[in-house]
C-alpha positions in Angstrom: 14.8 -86.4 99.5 15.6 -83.7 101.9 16.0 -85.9 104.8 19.1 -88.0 103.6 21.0 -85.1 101.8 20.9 -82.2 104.5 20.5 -84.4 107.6 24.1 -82.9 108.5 23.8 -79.3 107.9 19.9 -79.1 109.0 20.0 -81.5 112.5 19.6 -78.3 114.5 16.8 -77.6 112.3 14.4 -81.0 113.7 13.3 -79.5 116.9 9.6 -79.1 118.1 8.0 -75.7 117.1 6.0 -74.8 119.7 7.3 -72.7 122.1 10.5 -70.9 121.9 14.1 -72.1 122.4 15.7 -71.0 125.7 17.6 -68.0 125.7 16.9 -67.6 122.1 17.0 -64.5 120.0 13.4 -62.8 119.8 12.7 -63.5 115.4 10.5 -61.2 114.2 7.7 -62.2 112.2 5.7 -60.4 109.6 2.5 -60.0 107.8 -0.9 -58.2 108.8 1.1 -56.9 111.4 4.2 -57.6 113.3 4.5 -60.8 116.0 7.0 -61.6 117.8 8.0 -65.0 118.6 7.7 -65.6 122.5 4.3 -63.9 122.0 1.0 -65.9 122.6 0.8 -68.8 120.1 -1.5 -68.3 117.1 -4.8 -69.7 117.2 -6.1 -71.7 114.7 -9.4 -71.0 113.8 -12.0 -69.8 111.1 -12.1 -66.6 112.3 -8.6 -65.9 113.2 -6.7 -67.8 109.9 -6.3 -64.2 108.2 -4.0 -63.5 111.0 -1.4 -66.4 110.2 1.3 -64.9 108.4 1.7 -66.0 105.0 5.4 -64.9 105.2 8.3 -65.0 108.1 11.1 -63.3 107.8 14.4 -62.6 110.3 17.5 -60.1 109.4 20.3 -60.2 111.7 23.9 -59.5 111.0 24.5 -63.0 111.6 21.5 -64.7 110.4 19.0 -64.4 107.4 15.9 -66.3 107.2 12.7 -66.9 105.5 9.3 -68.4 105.4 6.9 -68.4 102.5 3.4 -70.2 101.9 0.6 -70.5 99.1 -1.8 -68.2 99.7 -4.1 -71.2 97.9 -2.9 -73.5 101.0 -4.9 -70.5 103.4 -7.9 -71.2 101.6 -8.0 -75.1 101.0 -6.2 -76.5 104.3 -6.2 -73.5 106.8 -5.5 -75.9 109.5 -2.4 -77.6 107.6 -1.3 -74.0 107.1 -1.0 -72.7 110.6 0.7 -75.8 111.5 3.9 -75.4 108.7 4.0 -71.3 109.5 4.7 -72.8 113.0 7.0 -75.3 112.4 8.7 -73.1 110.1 9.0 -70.1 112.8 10.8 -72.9 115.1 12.9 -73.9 112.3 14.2 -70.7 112.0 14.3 -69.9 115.6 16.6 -72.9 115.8 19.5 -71.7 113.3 19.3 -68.3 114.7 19.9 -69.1 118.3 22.6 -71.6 116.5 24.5 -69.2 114.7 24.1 -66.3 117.3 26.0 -69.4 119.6 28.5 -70.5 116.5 29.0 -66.6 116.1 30.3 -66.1 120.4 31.8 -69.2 120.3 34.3 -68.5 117.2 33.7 -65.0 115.7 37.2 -65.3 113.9 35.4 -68.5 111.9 32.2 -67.6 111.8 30.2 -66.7 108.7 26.5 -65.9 108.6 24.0 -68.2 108.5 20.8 -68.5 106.1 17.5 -70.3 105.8 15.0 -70.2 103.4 11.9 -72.1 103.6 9.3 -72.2 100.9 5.5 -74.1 100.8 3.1 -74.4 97.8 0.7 -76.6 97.1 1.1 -78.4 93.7 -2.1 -80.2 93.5 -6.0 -81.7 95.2 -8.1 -83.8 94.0 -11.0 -85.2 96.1 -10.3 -85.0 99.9 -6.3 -85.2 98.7 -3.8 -82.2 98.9 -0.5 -82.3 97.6 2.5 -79.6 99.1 5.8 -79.1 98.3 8.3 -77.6 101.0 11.7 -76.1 99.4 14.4 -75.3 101.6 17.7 -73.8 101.6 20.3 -73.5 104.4 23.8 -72.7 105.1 25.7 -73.0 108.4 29.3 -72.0 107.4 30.4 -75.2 105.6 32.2 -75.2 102.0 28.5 -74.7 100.4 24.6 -74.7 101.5 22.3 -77.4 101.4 18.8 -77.4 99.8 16.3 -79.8 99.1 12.6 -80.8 98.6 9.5 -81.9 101.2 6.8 -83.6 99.4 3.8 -84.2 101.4 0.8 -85.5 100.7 -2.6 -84.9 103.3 -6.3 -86.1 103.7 -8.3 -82.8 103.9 -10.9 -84.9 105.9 -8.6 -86.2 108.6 -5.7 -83.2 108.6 -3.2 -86.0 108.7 -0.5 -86.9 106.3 -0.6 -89.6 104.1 1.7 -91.6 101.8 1.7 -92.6 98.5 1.9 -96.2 99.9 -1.4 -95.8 101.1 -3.2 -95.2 97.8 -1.8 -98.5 96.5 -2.9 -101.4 96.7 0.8 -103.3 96.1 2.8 -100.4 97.1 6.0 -102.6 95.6 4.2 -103.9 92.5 4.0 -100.0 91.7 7.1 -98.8 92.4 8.6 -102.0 90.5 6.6 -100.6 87.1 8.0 -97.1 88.0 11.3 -97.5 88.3 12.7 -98.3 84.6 10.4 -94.9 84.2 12.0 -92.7 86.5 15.9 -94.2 85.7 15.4 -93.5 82.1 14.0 -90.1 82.6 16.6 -89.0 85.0 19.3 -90.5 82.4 17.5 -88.0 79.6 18.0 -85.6 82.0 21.6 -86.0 83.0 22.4 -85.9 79.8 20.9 -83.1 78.6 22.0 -81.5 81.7 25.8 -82.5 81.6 26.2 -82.0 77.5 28.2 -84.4 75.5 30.4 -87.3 77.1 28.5 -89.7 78.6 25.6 -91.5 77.1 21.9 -91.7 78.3 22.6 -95.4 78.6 25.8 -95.0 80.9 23.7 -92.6 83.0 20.7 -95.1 83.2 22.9 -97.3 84.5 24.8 -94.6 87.3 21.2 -93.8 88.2 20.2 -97.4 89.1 23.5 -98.0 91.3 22.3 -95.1 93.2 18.5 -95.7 93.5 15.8 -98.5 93.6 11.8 -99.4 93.6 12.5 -99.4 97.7 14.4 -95.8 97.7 11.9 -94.4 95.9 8.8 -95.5 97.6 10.9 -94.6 100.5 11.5 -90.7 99.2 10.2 -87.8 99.1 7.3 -88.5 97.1 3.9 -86.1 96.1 1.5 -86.2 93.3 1.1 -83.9 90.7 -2.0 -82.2 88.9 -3.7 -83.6 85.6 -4.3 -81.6 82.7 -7.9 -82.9 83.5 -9.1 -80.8 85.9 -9.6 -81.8 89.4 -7.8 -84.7 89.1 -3.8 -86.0 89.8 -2.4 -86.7 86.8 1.0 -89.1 88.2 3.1 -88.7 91.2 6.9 -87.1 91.3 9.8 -88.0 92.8 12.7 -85.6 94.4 16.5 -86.6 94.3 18.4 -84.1 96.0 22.2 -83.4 95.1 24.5 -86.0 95.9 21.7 -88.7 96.0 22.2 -89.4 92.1 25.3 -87.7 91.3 27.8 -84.5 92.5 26.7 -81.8 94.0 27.4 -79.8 91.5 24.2 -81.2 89.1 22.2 -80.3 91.6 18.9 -81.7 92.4 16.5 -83.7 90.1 13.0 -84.9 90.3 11.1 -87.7 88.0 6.7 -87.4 87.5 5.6 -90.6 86.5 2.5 -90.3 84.6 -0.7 -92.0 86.7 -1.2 -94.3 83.5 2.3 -96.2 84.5 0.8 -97.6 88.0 -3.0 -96.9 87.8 -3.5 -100.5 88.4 -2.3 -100.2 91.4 -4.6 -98.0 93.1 -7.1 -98.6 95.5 -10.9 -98.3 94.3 -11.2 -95.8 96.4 -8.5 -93.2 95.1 -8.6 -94.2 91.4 -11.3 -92.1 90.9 -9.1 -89.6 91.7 -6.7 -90.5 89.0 -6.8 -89.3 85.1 -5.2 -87.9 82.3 -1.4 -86.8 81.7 0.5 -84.7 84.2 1.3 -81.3 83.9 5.0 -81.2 83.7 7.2 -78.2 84.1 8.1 -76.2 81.0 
């Protein structure tokens, strides 16, 4: 739930990416060669996708920044690709050309910025994709701010989809997945913290700080099925201060598909089977 917790810190970051930012510092890009930003913009096409750079990267005294994607992303959704390596480039042409400012402005208070920007894709199942953006920034405050993009994208269409559109009662979903992801994200507090506080009194923090609306209102992507070619539940990402300090970081929740399956539309239940696979 990127969006709530770096809205602050990142706000320089939501600008269009095509085209470059006046009077902006040139960012180099590279991969299969070096680009420039200012240059032509990339063509999308068959022919032309091994050209996208699977990795940006910037290094100024006052700025560091980074771009990554799936190489798997290339192959599946080459379209959906060139489109984050392009938002991504004006993302971090953004914080440069803000910190190269910040820097003039107030050397004395200045420190230098960072970005870091990650894409993989976590799952597909049918015409279905699911991605997951990480990012990382800091512009000079007490700490950075990081957080997770969950998307989820028709591979027929090219356009993003949400988990509310696979359901069939989108509430009536979320309702069964709630006491779910509160009492997983009370196991994990509590494993996390160490002593103290009780999985019960941690249930409880959890559901003062989030509900069936919040979540289906989240960041929100599904997650693979140890049954191949299929989604096994969908997660949820909490980014610090959402649930608790910053200091316990972020947490996420994967509700197994078995938990709202009855929910699905005919359509995408198919697509649906099995357990998730779960970190280790």
């Amino acid at each position: 739930m990127f969006r709530h917790a770096c809205c602050a810190a990142l706000g320089v970051l939501l600008i269009a990416s095509c085209g470059k930012t006046p009077d902006a510092p040139d960012t180099e890009v590279t991969q299969g060669g070096d680009l420039a930003v200012g240059e032509a913009e990339l063509v999308v096409a068959p022919e032309a996708i091994a050209d996208v750079p699977r990795h940006l990267e910037v290094t100024k005294d006052y700025f560091v920044g980074s771009a990554s994607f799936d190489d798997a992303l290339f192959d599946i959704a080459p379209d959906i690709a060139a489109t984050l390596v392009e938002d991504a480039r004006g993302r971090l042409e953004a914080m440069d050309a803000d910190a190269l400012a910040y820097k003039e402005a107030d050397p004395e208070y200045f420190n230098p910025y960072s970005l870091s920007i990650q894409w993989t894709l976590e799952a597909a199942a049918g015409d279905l994709i699911s991605l997951e953006g990480f990012t990382a920034a800091y512009s000079g405050g007490a700490h950075g701010n990081y957080g997770t993009d969950a998307r989820i994208y028709n591979l027929q269409s090219g356009k993003q989809v949400s988990l509310s559109d696979l359901l069939t009662d989108p509430a009536g979903a979320m309702a069964e997945s709630l006491p779910f992801v509160l009492s997983d994200i009370a196991q994990q507090r509590t494993e996390k913290v160490g002593g103290g506080a009780s999985a019960e009194t941690f249930r409880g923090e959890t559901a003062d700080a989030i509900s069936a609306d919040s979540i289906l209102s989240g960041e929100l992507g599904l997650v693979a099925s140890m049954e191949a070619g299929k989604f096994g539940g969908f997660v949820v990402h909490f980014a610090p201060y959402e649930i608790a300090s910053y200091a316990e970081g972020a947490y996420k929740a994967v509700v197994p598909q078995s938990v709202f399956r009855d929910f699905l539309k005919p359509e995408y239940a198919g697509l649906f089977a099995g357990g998730p696979v779960t970190e280790e």
